[in-house]
N, C-alpha and C positions, 0 to 999 in steps of 0.2 A: 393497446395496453397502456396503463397508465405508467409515469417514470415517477421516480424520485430524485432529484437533485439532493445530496448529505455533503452537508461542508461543515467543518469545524474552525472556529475562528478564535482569535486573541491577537489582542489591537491590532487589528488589521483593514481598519475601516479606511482607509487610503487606499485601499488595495479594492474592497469590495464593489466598489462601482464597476469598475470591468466585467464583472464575473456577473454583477445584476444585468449590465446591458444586455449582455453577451444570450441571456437565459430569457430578456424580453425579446429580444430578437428571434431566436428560434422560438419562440410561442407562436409566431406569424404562421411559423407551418406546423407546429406541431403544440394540439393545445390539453392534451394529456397528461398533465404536469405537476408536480407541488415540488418547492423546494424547503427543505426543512434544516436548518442553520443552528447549530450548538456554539454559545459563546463560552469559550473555556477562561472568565473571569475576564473581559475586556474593560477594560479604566478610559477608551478612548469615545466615548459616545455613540461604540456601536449600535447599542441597542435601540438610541433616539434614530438614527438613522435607518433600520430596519423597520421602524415604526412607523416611517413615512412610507417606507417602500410598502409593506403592507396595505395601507391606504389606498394606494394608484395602481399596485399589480393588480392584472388583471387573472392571473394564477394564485393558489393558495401559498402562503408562506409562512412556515412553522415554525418560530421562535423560540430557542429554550435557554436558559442561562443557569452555567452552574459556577461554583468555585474554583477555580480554577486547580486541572487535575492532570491535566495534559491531553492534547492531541486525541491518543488510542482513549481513554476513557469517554469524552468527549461521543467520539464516533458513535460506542458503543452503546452511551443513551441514546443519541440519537435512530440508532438504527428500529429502538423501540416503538420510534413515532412513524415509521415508514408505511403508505398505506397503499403504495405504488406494487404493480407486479415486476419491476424492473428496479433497479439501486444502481448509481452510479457516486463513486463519492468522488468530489470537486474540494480542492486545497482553496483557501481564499486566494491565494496566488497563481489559480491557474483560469481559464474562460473557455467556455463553448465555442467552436466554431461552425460556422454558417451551417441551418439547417441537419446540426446533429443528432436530434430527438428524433427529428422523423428516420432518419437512415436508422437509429438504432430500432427503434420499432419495428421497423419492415426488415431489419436483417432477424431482429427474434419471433417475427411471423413466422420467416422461413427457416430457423435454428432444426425445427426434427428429430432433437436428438432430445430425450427426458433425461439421461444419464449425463451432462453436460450441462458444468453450472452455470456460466456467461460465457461473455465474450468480451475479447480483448483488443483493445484497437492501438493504435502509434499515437504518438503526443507530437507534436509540433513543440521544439525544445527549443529557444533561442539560443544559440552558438554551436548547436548539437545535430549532426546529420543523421537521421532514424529514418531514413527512406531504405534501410536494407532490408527492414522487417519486413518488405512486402514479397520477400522469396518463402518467409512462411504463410503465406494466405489461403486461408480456406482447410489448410490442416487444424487437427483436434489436438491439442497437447497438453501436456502439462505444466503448467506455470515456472515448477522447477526445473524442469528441460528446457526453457522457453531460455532461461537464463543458463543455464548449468549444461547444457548441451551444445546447445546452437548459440551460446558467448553472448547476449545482446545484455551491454551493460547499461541501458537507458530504463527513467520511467515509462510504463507503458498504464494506456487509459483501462482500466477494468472495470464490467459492466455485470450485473451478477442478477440471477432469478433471485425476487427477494427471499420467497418463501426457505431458499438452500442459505443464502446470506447469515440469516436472522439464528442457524444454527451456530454459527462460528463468533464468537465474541473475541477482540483483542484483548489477548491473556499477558496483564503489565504486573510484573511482582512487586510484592509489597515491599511500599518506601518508594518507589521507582514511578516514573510519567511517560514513559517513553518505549514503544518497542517496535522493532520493523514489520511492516505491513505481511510480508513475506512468511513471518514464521505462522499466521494465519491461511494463505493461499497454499501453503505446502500442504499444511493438515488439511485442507479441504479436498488439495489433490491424490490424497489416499483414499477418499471416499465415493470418489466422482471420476470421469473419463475425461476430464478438462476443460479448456476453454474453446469456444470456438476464434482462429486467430483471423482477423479482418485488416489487413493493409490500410484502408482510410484513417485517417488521421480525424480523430473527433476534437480533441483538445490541444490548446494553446498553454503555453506556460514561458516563463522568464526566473529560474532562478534568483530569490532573494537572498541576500545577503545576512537576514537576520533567521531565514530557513532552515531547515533540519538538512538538505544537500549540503550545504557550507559549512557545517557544525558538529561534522560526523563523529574528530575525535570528541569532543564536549559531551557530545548527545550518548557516545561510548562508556565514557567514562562516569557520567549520571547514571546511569540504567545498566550495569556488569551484569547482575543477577541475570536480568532476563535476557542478555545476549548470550550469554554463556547457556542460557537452556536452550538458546535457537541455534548456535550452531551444536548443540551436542544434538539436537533432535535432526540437524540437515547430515551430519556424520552417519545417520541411519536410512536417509534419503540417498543417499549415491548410490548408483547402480554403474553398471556397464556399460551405458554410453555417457557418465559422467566425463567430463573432462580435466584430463591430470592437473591442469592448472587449479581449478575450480577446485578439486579435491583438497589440493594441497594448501586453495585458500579457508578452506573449511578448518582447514586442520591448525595452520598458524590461529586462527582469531579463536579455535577452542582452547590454544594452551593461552593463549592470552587474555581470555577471561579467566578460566580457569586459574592463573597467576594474581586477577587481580580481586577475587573472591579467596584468594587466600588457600588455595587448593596447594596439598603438599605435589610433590611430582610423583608418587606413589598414586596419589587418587586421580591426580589427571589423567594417567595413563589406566588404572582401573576402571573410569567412568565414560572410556573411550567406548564407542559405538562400533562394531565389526573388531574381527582379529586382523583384516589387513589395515584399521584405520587405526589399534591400538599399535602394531606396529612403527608403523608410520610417528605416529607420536612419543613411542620410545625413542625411536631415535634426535626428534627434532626437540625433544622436551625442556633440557637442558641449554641448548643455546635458545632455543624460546624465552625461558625464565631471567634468563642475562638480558635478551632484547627488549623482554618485556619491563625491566625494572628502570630501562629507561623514557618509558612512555606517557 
């Protein structure tokens, strides 16, 4: 089966040599390939640089540059140009490790399931221990249980059948660049039986400093609108094997958008998802709006 490599980049051409090698390398074993690269407005010479790469790969490499619009948009053209039966999307700051195309191939040889839209593997995190994901291995879950059940607060690698991918676009509200990968994987997990979970660790990464992990409140506070519709849509996501922490963390960051789009505490609590989670927000409403007004 052929893959796709999808990375979206802005100035990050320091960064992309790793992630080139990383993609020459496993071509040795696996040569069913193209990588297709969105520059979200790069000033730093990325593009001369991919030009060269183009020249010498010996994989196809698909280039597209827009104005810069952010990250989720970015993806989102790019997913257009995917001609691979597999998607995998790669941050400019993260790299392949040894011979991961072909494991992924030969695990979606053996996948079985049509109702199961990829598979999800562990990332190799620098500073970060993610060897516990491997007590889930080999179960079907759902993305949002994956997190919201079984607590794993790490990125994890997601690998997806294009043709189910290409349905789900990252939905950024207007005005806004920016929205968690997750409020896409959840809606896909109401459609689909989930992912199949793999213990091996395909991807490398090092948190950067100039990154969206490190900038969470900033990146919160650009983009309110469309945090506030993801946790009002994960408030309809909890079930009974949710966990009370997890709930209650849904529950603080919906009044805390909902504070910062100017929502009365009348309509916070109105536009609450379930009557135990409208509860729940009655009563936290009010010291929420106090917490929130220092944020």
């Amino acid at each position: 089966m052929k893959i796709t490599i999808i990375t979206a980049t802005y100035n990050r051409k320091y960064l992309l040599p790793k992630l080139y090698k990383s993609i020459c390398k496993n071509y040795k074993t696996y040569k069913d390939i193209e990588w297709v690269i969105v520059d979200d407005g790069s000033e730093d010479g990325t593009g001369e640089l991919v030009d060269k790469w183009k020249k010498e790969a010996k994989f196809k490499i698909d280039y597209h540059y827009q104005k810069n619009a952010g990250k989720m948009k970015a993806i989102n053209k790019g997913m257009k140009y995917v001609t691979g039966e597999i998607v995998i999307e790669i941050d400019s700051d993260d790299y392949l490790l040894d011979d991961t195309l072909r494991k992924i191939n030969e695990d979606y040889e053996n996948l079985g399931n049509d109702n199961v839209y990829g598979i999800v593997y562990r990332r190799d995190i620098v500073g970060k221990d993610t060897t516990e994901f491997s007590k889930l291995d080999g179960k079907i879950l759902r993305i949002f249980d994956v997190y919201n059940k079984y607590d794993y607060d790490f990125d994890l690698a997601l690998t997806f059948k294009s043709e189910i991918r290409k349905k789900y676009d990252y939905k950024v509200e207007k005005g806004e660049k920016f929205i968690t990968e997750a409020r896409t994987y959840y809606k896909m997990d109401q459609d689909y039986d989930g992912l199949l979970i793999k213990e091996s660790a395909i991807i490398g990464c090092e948190y950067m400093d100039d990154g969206y992990s490190k900038n969470i409140d900033k990146i919160f506070k650009s983009n309110p609108k469309g945090y506030l519709e993801y946790f009002k849509e994960c408030l309809g996501y909890i079930n009974k094997d949710t966990l009370f922490k997890k709930r209650l963390y849904f529950i603080k960051h919906y009044i805390l958008f909902s504070y910062l789009n100017k929502k009365s505490m009348v309509e916070c609590i109105k536009e609450a998802k379930g009557l135990n989670n409208k509860l729940m927000v009655a009563l936290l409403v009010v010291p929420g709006y106090i917490k929130s007004s220092r944020f």
